[in-house]
C-alpha positions in Angstrom: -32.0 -29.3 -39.9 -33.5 -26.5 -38.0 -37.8 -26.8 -38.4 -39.3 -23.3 -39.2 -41.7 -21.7 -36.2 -44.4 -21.6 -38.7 -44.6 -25.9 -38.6 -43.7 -26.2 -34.8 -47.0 -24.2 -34.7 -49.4 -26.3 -36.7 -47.7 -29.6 -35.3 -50.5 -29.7 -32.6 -49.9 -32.8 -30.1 -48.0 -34.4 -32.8 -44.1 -34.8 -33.4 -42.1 -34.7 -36.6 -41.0 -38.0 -36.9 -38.6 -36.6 -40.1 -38.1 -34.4 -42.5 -36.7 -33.3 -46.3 -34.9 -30.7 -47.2 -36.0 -29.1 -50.5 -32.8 -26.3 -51.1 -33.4 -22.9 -49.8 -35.4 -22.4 -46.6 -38.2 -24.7 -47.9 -38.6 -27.9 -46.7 -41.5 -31.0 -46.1 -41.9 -32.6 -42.7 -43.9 -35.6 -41.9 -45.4 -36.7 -38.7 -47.5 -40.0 -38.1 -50.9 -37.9 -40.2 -49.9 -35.5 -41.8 -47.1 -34.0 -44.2 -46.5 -30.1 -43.5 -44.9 -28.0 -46.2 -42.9 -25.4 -45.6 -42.0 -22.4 -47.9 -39.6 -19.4 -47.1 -40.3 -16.1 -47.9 -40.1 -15.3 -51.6 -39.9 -12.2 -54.1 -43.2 -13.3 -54.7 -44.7 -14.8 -51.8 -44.6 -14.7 -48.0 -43.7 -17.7 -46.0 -46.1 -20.3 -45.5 -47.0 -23.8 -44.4 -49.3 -26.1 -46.3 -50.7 -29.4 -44.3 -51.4 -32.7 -46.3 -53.5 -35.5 -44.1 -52.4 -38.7 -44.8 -56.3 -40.1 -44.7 -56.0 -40.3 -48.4 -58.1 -42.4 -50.6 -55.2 -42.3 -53.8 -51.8 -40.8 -54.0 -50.4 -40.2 -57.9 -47.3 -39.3 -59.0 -46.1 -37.1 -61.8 -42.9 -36.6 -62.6 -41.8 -33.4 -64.8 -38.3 -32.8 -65.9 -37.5 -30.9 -63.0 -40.5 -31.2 -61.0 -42.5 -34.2 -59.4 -45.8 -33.8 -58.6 -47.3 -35.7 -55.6 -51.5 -35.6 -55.5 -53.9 -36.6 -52.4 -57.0 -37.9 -53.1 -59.4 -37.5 -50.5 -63.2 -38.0 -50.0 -64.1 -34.7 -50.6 -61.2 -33.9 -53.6 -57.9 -33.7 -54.3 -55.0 -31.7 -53.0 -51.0 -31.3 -54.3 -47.7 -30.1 -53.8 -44.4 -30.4 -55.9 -41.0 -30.7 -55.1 -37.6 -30.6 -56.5 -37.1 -33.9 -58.7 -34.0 -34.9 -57.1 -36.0 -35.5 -53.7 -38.7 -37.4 -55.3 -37.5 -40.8 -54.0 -37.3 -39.5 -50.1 -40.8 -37.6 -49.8 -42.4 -40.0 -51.6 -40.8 -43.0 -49.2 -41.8 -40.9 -46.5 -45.3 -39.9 -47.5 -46.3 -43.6 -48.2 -44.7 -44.5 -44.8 -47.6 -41.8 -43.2 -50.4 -42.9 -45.8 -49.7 -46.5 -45.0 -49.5 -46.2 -41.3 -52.6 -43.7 -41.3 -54.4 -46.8 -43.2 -53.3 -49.6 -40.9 -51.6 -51.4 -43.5 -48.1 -51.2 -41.3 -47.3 -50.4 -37.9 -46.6 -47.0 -36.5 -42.9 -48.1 -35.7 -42.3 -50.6 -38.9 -40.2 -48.9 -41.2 -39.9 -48.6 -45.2 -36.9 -50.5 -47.2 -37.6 -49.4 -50.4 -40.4 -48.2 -52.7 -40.3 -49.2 -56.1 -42.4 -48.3 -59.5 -42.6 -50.9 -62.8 -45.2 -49.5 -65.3 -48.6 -49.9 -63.4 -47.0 -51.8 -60.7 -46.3 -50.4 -57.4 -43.8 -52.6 -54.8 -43.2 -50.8 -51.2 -40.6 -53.5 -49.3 -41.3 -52.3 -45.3 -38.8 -54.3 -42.5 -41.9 -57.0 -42.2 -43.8 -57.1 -45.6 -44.6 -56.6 -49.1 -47.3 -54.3 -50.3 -48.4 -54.6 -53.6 -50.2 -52.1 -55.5 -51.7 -52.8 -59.3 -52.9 -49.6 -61.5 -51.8 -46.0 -62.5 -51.7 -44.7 -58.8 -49.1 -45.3 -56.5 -51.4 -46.1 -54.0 -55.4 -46.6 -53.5 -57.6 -48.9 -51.4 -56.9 -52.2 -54.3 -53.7 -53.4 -53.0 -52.3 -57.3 -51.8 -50.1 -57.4 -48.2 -47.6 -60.5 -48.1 -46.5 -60.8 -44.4 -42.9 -61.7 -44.1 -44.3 -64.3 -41.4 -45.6 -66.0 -44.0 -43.7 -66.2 -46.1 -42.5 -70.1 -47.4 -40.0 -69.5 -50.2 -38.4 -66.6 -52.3 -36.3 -67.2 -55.5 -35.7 -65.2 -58.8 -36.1 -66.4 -62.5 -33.9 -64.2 -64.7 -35.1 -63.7 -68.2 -33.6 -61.8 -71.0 -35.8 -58.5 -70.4 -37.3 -59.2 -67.0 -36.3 -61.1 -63.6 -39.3 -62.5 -62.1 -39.6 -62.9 -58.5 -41.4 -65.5 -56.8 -42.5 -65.1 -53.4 -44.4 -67.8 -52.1 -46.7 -66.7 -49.2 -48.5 -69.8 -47.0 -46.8 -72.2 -50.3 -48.9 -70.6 -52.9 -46.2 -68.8 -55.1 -47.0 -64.7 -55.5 -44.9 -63.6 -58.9 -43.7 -59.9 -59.6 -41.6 -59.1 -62.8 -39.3 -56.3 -62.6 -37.1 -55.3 -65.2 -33.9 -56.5 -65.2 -32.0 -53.1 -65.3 -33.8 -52.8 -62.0 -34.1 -56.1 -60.7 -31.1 -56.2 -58.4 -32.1 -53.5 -56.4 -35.4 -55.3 -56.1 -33.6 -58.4 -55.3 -31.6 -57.2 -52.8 -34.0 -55.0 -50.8 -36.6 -58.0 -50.1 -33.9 -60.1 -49.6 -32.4 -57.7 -46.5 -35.4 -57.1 -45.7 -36.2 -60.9 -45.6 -33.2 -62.1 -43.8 -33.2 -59.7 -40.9 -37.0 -60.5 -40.5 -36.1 -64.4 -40.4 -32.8 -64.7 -38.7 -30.9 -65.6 -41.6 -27.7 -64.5 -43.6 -28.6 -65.8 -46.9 -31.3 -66.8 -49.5 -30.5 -70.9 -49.2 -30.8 -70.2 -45.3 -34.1 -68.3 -45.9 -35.7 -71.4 -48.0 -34.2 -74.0 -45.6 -35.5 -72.5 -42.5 -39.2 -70.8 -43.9 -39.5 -73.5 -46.6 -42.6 -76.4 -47.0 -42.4 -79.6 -49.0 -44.4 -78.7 -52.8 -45.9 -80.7 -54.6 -44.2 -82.3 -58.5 -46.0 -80.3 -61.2 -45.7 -76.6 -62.9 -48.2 -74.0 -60.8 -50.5 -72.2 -63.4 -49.7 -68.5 -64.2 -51.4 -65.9 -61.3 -53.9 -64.1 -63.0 -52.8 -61.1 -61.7 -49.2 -61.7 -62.6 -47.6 -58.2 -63.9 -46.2 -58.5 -67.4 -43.7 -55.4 -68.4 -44.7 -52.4 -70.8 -43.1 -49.4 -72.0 -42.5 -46.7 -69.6 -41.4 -48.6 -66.8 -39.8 -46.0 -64.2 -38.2 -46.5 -60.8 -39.5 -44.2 -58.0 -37.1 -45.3 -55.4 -34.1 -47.2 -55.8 -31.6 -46.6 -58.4 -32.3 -44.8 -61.4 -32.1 -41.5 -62.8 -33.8 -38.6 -60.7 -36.1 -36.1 -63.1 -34.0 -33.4 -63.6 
């Protein structure tokens, strides 16, 4: 993909570390701090270039029938930009990977797996955690980090509506329900994810090698365990794109 004159101009002392193509000549490219949108010329407009910083405080996500909307909350307001619905999943992946990084929440080399959207819960599966976001944003400041380090155990409890997965972090188990339409996606991602992290080529491997004796007795329900609603919609993984 050739990257228009207009962004190599703006780019500064950074690089692009990648970039989206959004049909036509317009396309979104992402170093480490910002996100730089590109638009060709129009009948209507001129070519131009838009920067996003990734110093955001919240990043929401609206998804129209053909359009998703992504908006930056900063200190001193917001800011936006839309894109074709069909490349919601990769500029969203890639704009979390900047607004995480920018945040210190991952490393500046530590890449994303998957990003995934149930109701109010957000998931984001990286090569050497789990971030865990609660509330209608995709992201903000309130979020949980599960290091893959320590990690103890991992297993799945299917339901009829919902697989729950339990991820026990220093032997204190951490449970996420995910729909079960979605759930093997989920399953499968943190398990790679997992097993490459650990050295391992399967789930029994995983438990045997990370695992810790526990204790007889049932573990009372987290209080911030996520139960399912309506409207539950994947942002990454399978699913349908909005049209």
């Amino acid at each position: 993909m050739e990257i228009p004159s207009l962004v190599r101009n703006r780019l500064g002392d950074e690089d692009i570390e990648t970039a989206v193509s959004l049909g036509d000549e317009d396309v979104v490219c992402f170093t480490q701090s910002r996100t730089l949108l590109y638009r060709g010329e129009g009948l209507l407009s001129d070519e131009g270039v838009e920067v996003f910083s990734h110093d955001v405080e919240t990043l929401e996500v609206s998804e129209g029938r053909r359009k998703t909307k992504f908006v930056l909350g900063y200190v001193d307001g917001t800011d936006s930009f839309t894109v074709p619905g069909k490349r919601r999943e990769a500029v969203l992946e890639r704009l979390l990977d900047g607004i995480l990084t920018t945040a210190g929440v991952i490393e500046p080399t530590e890449s994303i797996a998957g990003v995934f959207r149930f109701s109010e819960l957000s998931l984001v599966v990286t090569e050497a955690r789990l971030v865990k976001h609660v509330g209608t944003p995709v992201w903000d400041e309130d979020f949980e980090v599960y290091p893959f380090a320590d990690v103890t155990g991992l297993s799945f409890e299917e339901g009829s509506v919902a697989t729950q997965v339990v991820l026990a972090v220093g032997g204190r188990p951490e449970r996420i329900k995910a729909p079960n339409d979605e759930a093997r996606m989920v399953r499968e991602t943190l398990q790679e994810a997992l097993f490459a992290y650990h050295d391992v080529g399967s789930l029994e491997e995983l438990n045997a090698s990370v695992g810790e004796e526990e204790e007889d007795g049932d573990d009372p329900p987290d209080e911030d365990d996520i139960g399912l609603s309506e409207g539950i919609s994947p942002l990454v993984g399978e699913g349908s794109d909005a049209g």
